[in-house]
N, C-alpha and C positions, 0 to 999 in steps of 0.2 A: 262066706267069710272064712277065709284058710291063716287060721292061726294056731300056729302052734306052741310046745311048752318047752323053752329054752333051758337048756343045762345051768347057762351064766346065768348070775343076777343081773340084768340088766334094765328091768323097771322096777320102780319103787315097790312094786306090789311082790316083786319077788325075792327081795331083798330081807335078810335077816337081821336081826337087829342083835348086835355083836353082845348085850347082855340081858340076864332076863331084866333090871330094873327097868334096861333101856324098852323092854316088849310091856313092862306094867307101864312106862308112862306113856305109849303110844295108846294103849287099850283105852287109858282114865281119860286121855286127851281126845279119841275119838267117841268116847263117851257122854262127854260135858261137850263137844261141840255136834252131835247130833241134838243132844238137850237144850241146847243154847238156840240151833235153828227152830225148832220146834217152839219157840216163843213169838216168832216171829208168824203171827196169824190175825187172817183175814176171814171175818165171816161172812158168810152169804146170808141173803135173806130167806132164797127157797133152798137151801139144804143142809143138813144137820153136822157137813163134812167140810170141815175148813177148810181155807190155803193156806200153806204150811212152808214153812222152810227145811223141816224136817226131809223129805225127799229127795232136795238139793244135796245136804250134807249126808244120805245114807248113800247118794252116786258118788260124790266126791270120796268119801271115805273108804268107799269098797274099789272102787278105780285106784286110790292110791294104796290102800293097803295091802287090798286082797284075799281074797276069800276066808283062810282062817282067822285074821284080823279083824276082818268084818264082821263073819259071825259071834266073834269073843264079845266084840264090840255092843251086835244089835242083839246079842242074846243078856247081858249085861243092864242095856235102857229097858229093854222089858220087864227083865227082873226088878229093877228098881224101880220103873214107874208101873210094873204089877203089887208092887211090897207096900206102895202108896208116895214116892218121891213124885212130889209134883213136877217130872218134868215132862210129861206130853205134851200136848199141842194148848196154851194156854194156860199154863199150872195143872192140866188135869191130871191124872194117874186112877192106877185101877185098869183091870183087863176083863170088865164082864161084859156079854155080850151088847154093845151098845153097836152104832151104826157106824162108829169110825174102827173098830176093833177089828174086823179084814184089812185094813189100810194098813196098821201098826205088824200085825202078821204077814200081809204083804212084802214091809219096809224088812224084813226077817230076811225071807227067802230072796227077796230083790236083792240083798248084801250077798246071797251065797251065789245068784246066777253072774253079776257083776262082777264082784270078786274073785268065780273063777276063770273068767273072760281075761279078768286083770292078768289073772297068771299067767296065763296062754297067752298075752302078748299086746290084748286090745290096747294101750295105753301109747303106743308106738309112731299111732299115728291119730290124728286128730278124728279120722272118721272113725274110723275103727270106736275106737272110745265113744264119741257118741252113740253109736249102734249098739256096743254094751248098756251103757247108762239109758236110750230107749228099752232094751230088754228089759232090764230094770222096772220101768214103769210100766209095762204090761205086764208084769211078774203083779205088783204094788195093785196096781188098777183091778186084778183079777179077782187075788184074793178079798178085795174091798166092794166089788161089788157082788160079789157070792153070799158075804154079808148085811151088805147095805141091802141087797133083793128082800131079806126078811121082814122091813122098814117101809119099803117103796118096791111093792108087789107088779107096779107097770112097768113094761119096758123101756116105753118113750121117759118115762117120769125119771125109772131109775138112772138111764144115761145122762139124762139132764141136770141130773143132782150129785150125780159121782164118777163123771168122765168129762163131758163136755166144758162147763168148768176152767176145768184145769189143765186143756190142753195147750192153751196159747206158753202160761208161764212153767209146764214141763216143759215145752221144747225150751225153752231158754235157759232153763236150770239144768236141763242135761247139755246144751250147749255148753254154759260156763264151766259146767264140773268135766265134760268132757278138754276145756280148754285148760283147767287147771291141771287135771292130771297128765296131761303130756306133755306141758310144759315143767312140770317134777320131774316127770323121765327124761325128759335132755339134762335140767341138772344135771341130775342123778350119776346122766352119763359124763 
């Protein structure tokens, strides 16, 4: 994937936002709509790691805004649902070592591998974007099962309870977020 980092603003993710108010209501808005996805959960029976909306909105938000955006963003929901704002995954908050706590540090660094992808260009074309926002969830998946292993010691178990899962509706949620964010980049243009 040969993408590079263009001089012009020409996707959303590179674009500056001509005042600071106009950068704090982008930051509060990708803030409350990661928190907002994150209510939207489904439990399983055999594993302690929901399905979450949250994932969706931390591809779509780092694809359209872009890596320093994004990190402001997901360093921000942690802060707050580390400080006790119920916005995780169900009202929960708090950031002690529990089984979905790699996931939420995943969804961290997923915002900066995406986000810088954004810069460099992925959002230009629809695959390219998805192939970011897959990043993303290998990024996400990683860190959460490096985690979740301290919970679910077997390997067959661990996959089954913090990967397999949730592969059908990641591809569809980085499908959608990779289809929103390029379709903001034509706007845009």
């Amino acid at each position: 994937m040969q993408l590079q980092n263009t001089q012009n603003a020409s996707t959303l993710a590179q674009t500056k936002a001509k005042s600071w108010p106009a950068e704090v209501l982008l930051w509060v808005l990708g803030v409350m709509f990661v928190s907002l996805l994150a209510q939207l959960t489904i439990r399983l029976p055999w594993t302690p790691v929901p399905i979450t909306g949250q994932t969706f909105g931390v591809a779509v938000m780092a694809l359209t805004f872009g890596r320093n955006r994004a990190l402001a963003v997901m360093a921000t929901y942690l802060l707050l649902g580390g400080l006790g704002a119920p916005i995780f995954s169900a009202g929960s908050f708090g950031l002690n070592l529990a089984p979905t706590v790699g996931y939420l540090i995943g969804m961290f660094f997923s915002s900066l591998v995406v986000g810088e992808l954004a810069n460099r260009g992925a959002t230009k074309t629809w695959g390219y974007a998805f192939l970011a926002a897959v990043c993303g969830s290998v990024v996400t998946f990683t860190f959460g099962l490096i985690v979740l292993s301290h919970f679910i010691p077997h390997m067959s178990a661990l996959i089954t309870a913090g990967v397999l899962p949730f592969l059908p509706g990641d591809f569809l949620k980085n499908a959608l977020a990779a289809t929103i964010a390029t379709n903001a980049n034509r706007l845009l243009k």
